[in-house]
MARLO-193081 format. One record per atom (N, C-alpha, C): atom name; x, y, z; residue number from 1; residue in three letters. Coordinates in steps of 0.05 Angstrom, whole numbers, plus 5000, padded with zeros to 4 digits. Last residue first. Example, Ala and Ser with C-alpha at 12.3 -4.5 7.8 and 13.67 -1.06 7.14 Angstrom:
! residues 2
+----+------+------+------+-----+-----+
|  a |    x |    y |    z |   k |   r |
+----+------+------+------+-----+-----+
|  N | 5257 | 4955 | 5142 |   2 | SER |
| CA | 5273 | 4979 | 5143 |   2 | SER |
|  C | 5258 | 5001 | 5157 |   2 | SER |
|  N | 5264 | 4886 | 5156 |   1 | ALA |
| CA | 5246 | 4910 | 5156 |   1 | ALA |
|  C | 5264 | 4934 | 5156 |   1 | ALA |
+----+------+------+------+-----+-----+
***
This chain:
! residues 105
+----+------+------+------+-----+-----+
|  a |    x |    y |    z |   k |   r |
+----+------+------+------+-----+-----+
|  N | 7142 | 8239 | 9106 | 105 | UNK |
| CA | 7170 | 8225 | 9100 | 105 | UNK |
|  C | 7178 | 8213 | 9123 | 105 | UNK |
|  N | 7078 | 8223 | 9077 | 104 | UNK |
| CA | 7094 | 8228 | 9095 | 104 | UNK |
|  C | 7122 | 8218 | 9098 | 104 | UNK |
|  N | 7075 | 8243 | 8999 | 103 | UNK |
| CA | 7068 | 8217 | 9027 | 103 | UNK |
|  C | 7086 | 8228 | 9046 | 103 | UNK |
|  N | 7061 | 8281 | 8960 | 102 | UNK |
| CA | 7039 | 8276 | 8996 | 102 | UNK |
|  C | 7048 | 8256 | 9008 | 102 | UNK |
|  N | 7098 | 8263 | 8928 | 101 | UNK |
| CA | 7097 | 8291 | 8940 | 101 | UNK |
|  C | 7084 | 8290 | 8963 | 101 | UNK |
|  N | 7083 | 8213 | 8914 | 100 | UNK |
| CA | 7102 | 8218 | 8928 | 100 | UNK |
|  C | 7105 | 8242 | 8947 | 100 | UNK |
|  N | 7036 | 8230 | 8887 |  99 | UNK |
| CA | 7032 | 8208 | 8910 |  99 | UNK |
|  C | 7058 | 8211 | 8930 |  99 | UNK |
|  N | 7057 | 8264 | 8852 |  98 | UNK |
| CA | 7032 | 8266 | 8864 |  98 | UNK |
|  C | 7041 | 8257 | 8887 |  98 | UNK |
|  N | 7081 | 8216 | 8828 |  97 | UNK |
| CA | 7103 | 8234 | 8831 |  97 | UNK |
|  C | 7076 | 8252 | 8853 |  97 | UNK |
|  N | 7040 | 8179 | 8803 |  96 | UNK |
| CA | 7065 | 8169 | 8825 |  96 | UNK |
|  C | 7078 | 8191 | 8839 |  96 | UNK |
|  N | 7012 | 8211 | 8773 |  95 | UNK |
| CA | 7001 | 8209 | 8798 |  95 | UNK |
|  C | 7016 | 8203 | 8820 |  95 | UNK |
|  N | 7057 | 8220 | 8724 |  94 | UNK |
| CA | 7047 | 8246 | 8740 |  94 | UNK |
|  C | 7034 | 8234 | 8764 |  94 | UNK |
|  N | 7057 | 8160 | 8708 |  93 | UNK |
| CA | 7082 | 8172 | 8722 |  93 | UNK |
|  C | 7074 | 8202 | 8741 |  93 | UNK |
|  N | 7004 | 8156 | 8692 |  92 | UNK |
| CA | 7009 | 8137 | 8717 |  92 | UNK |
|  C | 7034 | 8150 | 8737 |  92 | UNK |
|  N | 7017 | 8184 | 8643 |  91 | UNK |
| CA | 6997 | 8198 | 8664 |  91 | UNK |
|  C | 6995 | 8182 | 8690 |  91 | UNK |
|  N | 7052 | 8157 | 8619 |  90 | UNK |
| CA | 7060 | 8186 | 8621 |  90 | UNK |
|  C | 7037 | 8203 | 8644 |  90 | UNK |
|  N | 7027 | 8103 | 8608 |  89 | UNK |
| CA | 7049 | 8103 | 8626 |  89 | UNK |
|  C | 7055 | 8139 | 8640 |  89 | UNK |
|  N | 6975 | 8128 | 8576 |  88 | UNK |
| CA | 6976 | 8120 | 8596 |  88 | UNK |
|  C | 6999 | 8118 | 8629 |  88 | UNK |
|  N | 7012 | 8148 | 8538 |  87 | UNK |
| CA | 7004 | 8168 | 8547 |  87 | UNK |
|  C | 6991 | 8156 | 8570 |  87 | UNK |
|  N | 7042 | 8091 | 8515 |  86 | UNK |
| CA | 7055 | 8119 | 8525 |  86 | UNK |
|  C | 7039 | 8141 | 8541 |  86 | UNK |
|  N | 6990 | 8069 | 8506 |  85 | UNK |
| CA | 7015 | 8055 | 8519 |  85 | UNK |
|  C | 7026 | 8090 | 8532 |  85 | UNK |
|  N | 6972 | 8103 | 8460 |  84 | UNK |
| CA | 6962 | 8098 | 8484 |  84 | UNK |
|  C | 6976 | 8091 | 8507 |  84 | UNK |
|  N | 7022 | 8093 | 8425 |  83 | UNK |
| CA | 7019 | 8115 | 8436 |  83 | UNK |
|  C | 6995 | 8112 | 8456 |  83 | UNK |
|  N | 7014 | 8045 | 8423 |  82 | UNK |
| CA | 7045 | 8043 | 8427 |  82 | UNK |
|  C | 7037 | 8076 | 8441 |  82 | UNK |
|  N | 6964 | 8036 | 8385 |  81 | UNK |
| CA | 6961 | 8026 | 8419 |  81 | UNK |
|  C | 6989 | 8032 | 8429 |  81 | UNK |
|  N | 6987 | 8067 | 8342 |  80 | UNK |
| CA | 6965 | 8069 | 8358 |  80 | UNK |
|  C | 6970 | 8070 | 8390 |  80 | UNK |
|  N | 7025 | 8036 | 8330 |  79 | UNK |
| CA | 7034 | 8050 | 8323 |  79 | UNK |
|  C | 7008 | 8071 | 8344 |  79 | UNK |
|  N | 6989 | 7989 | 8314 |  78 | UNK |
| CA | 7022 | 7991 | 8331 |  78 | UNK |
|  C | 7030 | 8008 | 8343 |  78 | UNK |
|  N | 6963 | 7999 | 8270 |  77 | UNK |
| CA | 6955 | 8000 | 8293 |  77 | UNK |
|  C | 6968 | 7995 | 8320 |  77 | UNK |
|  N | 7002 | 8015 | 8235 |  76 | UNK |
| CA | 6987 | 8041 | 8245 |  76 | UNK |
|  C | 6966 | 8035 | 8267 |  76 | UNK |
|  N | 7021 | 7958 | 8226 |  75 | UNK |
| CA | 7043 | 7984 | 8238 |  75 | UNK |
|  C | 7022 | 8003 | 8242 |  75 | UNK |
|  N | 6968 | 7935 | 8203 |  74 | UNK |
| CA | 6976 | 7930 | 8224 |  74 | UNK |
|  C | 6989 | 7946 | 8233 |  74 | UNK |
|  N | 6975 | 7976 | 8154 |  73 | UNK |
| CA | 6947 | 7965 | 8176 |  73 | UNK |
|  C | 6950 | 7955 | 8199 |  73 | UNK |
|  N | 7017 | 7957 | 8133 |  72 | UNK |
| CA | 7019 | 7981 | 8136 |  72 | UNK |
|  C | 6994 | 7987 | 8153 |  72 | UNK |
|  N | 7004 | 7896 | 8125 |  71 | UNK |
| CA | 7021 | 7909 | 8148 |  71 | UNK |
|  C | 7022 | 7939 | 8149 |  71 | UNK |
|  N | 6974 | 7909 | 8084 |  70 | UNK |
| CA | 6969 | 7890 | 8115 |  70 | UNK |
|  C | 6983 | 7904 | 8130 |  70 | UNK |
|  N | 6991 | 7927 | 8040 |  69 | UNK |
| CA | 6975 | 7942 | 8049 |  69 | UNK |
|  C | 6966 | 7931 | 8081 |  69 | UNK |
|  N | 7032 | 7879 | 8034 |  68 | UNK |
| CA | 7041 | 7904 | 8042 |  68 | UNK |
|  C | 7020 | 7926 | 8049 |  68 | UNK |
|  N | 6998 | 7838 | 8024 |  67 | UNK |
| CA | 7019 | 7844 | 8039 |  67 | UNK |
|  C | 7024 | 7869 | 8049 |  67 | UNK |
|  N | 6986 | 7860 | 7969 |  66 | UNK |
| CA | 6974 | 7854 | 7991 |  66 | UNK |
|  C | 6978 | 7852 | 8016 |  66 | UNK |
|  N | 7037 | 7867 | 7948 |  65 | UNK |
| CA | 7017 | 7890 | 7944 |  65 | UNK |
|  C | 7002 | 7883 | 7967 |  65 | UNK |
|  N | 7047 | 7814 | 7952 |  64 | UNK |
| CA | 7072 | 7835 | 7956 |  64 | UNK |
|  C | 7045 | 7850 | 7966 |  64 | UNK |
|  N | 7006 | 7790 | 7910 |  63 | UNK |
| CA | 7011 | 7779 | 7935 |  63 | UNK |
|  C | 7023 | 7798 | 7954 |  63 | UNK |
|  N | 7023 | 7815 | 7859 |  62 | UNK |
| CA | 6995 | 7828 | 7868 |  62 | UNK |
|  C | 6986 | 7811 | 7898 |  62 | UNK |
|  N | 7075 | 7791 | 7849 |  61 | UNK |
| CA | 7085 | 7821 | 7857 |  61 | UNK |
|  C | 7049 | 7840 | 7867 |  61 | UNK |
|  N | 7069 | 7741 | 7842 |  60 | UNK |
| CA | 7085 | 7741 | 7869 |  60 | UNK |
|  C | 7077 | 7783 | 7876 |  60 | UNK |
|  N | 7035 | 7746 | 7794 |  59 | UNK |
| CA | 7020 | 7740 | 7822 |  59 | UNK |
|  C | 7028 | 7750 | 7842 |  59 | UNK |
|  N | 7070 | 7773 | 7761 |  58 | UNK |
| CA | 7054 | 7782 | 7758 |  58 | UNK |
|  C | 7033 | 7777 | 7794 |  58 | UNK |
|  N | 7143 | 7757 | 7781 |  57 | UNK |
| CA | 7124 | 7743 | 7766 |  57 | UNK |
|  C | 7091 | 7765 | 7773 |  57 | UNK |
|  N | 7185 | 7795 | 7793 |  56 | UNK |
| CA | 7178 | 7781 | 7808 |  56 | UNK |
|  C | 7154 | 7772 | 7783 |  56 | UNK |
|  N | 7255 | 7793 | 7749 |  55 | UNK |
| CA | 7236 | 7808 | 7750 |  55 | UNK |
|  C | 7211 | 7786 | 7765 |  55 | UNK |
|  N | 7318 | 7774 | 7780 |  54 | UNK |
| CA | 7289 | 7764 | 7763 |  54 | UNK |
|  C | 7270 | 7777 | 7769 |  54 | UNK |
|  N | 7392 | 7787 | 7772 |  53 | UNK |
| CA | 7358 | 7804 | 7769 |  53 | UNK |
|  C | 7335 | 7783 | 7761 |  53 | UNK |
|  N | 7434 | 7776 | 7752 |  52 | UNK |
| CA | 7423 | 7765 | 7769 |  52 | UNK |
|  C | 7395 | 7768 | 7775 |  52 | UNK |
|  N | 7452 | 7818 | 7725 |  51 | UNK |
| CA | 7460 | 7801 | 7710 |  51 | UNK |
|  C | 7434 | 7772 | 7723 |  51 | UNK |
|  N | 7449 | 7868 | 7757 |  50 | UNK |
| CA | 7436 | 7870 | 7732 |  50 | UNK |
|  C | 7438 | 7845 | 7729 |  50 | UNK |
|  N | 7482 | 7847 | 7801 |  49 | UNK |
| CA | 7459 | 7853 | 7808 |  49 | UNK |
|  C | 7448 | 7851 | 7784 |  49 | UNK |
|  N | 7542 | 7847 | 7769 |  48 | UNK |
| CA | 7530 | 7822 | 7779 |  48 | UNK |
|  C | 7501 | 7825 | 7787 |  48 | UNK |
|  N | 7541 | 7901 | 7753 |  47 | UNK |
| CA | 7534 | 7876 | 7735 |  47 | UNK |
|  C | 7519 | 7848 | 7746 |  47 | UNK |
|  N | 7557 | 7915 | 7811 |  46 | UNK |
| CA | 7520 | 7934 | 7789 |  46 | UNK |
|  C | 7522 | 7910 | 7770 |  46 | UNK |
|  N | 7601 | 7889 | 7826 |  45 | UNK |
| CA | 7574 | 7888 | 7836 |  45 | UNK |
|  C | 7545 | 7901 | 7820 |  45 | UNK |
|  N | 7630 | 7911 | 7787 |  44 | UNK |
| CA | 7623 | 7896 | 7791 |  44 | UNK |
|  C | 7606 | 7884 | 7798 |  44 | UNK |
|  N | 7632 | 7965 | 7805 |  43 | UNK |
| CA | 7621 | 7957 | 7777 |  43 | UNK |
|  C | 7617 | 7934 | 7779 |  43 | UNK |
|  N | 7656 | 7975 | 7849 |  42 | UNK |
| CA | 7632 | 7973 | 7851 |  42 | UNK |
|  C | 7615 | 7970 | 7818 |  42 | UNK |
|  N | 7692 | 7905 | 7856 |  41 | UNK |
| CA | 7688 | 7933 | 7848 |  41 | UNK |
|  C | 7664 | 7946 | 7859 |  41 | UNK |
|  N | 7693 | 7859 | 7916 |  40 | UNK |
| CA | 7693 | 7859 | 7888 |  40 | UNK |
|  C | 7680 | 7900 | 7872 |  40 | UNK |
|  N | 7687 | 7841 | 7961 |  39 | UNK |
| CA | 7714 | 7839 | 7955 |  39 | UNK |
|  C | 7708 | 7845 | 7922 |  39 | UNK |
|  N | 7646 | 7848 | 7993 |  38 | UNK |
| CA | 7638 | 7820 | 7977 |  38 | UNK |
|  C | 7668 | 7817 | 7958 |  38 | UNK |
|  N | 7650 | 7892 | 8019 |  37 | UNK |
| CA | 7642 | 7878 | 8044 |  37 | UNK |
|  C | 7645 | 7846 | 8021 |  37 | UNK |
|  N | 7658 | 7930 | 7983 |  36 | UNK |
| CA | 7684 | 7930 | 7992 |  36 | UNK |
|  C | 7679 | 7907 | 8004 |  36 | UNK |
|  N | 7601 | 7930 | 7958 |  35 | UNK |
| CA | 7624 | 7916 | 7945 |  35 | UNK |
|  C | 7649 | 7906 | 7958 |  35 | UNK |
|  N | 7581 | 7961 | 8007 |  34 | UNK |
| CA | 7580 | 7928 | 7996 |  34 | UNK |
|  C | 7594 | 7910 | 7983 |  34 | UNK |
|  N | 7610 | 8008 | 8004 |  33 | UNK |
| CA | 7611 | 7992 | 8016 |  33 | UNK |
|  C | 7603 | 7967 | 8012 |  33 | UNK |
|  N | 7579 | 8029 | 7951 |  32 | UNK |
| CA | 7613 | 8025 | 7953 |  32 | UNK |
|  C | 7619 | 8012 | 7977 |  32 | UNK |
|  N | 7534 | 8026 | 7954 |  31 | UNK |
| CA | 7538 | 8013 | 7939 |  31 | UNK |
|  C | 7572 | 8003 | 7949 |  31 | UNK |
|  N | 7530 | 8068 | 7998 |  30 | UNK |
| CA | 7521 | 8039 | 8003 |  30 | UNK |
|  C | 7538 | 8025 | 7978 |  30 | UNK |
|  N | 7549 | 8110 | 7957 |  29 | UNK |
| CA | 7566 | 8099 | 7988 |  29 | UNK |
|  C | 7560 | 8075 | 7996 |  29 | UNK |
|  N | 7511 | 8114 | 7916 |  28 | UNK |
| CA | 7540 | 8110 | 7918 |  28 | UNK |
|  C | 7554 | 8103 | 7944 |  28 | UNK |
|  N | 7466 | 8129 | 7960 |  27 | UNK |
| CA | 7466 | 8107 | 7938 |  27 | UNK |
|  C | 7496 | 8093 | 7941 |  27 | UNK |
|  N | 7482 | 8179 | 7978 |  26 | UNK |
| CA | 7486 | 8162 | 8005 |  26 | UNK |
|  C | 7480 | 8130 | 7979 |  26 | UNK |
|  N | 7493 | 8211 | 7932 |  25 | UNK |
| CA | 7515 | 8210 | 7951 |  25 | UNK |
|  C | 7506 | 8188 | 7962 |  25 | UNK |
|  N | 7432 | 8176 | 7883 |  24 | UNK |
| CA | 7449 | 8209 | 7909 |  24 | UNK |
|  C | 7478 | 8188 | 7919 |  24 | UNK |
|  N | 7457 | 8171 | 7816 |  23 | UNK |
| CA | 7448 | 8165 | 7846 |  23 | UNK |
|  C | 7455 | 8188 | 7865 |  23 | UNK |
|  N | 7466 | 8160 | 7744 |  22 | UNK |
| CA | 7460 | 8171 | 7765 |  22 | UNK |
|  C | 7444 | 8164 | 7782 |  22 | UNK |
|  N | 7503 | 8119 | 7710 |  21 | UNK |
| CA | 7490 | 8106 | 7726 |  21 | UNK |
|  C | 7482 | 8136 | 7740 |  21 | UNK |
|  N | 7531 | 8109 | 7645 |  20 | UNK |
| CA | 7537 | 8123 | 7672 |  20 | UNK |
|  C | 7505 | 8120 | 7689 |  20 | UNK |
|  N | 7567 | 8062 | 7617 |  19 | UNK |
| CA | 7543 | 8055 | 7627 |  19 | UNK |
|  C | 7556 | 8085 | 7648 |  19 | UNK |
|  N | 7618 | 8038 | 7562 |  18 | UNK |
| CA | 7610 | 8049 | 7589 |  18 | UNK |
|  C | 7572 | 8053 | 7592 |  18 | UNK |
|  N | 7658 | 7986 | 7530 |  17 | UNK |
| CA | 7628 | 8002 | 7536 |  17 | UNK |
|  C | 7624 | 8017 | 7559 |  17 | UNK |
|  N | 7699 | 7946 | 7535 |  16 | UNK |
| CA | 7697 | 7983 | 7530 |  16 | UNK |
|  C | 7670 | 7990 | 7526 |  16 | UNK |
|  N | 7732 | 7910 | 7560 |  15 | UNK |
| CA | 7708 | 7915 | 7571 |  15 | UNK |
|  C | 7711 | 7950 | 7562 |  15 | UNK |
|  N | 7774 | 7888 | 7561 |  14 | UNK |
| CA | 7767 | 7874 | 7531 |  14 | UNK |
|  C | 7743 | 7894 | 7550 |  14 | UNK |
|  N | 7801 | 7892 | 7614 |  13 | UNK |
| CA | 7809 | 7909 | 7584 |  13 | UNK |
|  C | 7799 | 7907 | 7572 |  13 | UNK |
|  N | 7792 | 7852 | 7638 |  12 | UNK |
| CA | 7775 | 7890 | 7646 |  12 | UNK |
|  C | 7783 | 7896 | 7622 |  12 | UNK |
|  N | 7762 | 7795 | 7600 |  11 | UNK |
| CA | 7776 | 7812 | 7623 |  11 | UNK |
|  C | 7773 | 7842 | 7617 |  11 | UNK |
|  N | 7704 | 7767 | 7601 |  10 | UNK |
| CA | 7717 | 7781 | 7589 |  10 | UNK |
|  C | 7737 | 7793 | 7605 |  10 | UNK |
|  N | 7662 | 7737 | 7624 |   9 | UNK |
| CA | 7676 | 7716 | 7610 |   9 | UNK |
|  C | 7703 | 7742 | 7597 |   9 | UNK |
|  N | 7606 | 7758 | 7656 |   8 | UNK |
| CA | 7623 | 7761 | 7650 |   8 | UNK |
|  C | 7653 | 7750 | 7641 |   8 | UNK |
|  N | 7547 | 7706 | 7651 |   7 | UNK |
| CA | 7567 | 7722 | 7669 |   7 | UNK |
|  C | 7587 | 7732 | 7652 |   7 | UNK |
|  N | 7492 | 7742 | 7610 |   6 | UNK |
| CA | 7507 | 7728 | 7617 |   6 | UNK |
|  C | 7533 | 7726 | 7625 |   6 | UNK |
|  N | 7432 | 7767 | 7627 |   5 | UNK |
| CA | 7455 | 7781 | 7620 |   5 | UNK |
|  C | 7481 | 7757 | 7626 |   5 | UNK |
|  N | 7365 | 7748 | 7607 |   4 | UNK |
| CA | 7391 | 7755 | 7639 |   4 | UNK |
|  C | 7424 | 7760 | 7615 |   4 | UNK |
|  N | 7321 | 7750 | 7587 |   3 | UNK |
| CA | 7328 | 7774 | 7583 |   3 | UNK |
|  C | 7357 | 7777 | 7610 |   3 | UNK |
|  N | 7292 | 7703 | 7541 |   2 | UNK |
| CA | 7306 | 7705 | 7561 |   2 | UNK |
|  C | 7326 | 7737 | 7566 |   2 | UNK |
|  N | 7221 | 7706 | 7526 |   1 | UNK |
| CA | 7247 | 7716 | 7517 |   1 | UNK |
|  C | 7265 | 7718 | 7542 |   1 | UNK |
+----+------+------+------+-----+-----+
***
């Protein structure tokens, strides 16, 4: 069953149905900049997104999943060696400063 919403063919007036949409503050703001950035409402833009929408297919979205448990495996080992990194550099910097203190001037 085809479920896309076909483009809008109506002008603003012939358009009386409303839709209220709740979002936080920072939602609405992105939204409202985008639109400003593509020259078009921000209703506009929510249709055109609804209208455009393909839900990801069953595989593409247990691929994603996979994916995404990787990398969250990889970033925590990043995330790891990034803090070794640091506490190494942070204990090299205390001996330099050491070293300085004793060297003859």
């Amino acid at each position: 069953m085809d479920m896309t919403i076909p483009p809008a063919v109506i002008s603003p007036a012939g358009m009386t149905s409303r839709m209220v949409v709740m979002m936080t503050p920072d939602d609405k703001r992105a939204i409202e900049a985008r639109a400003r950035t593509q020259g078009v409402t921000p209703s506009e833009l929510i249709r055109r997104a609804a209208r455009d929408y393909t839900p990801l297919d069953p595989a593409q979205e247990s691929a994603l999943a996979v994916l995404a448990d990787e990398l969250e495996h990889v970033v925590a080992g990043i995330r790891h060696d990034l803090g070794s990194a640091l506490d190494d550099f942070a204990a090299h910097r205390a001996e330099m400063a050491v070293l300085k203190a004793s060297a003859p001037a």
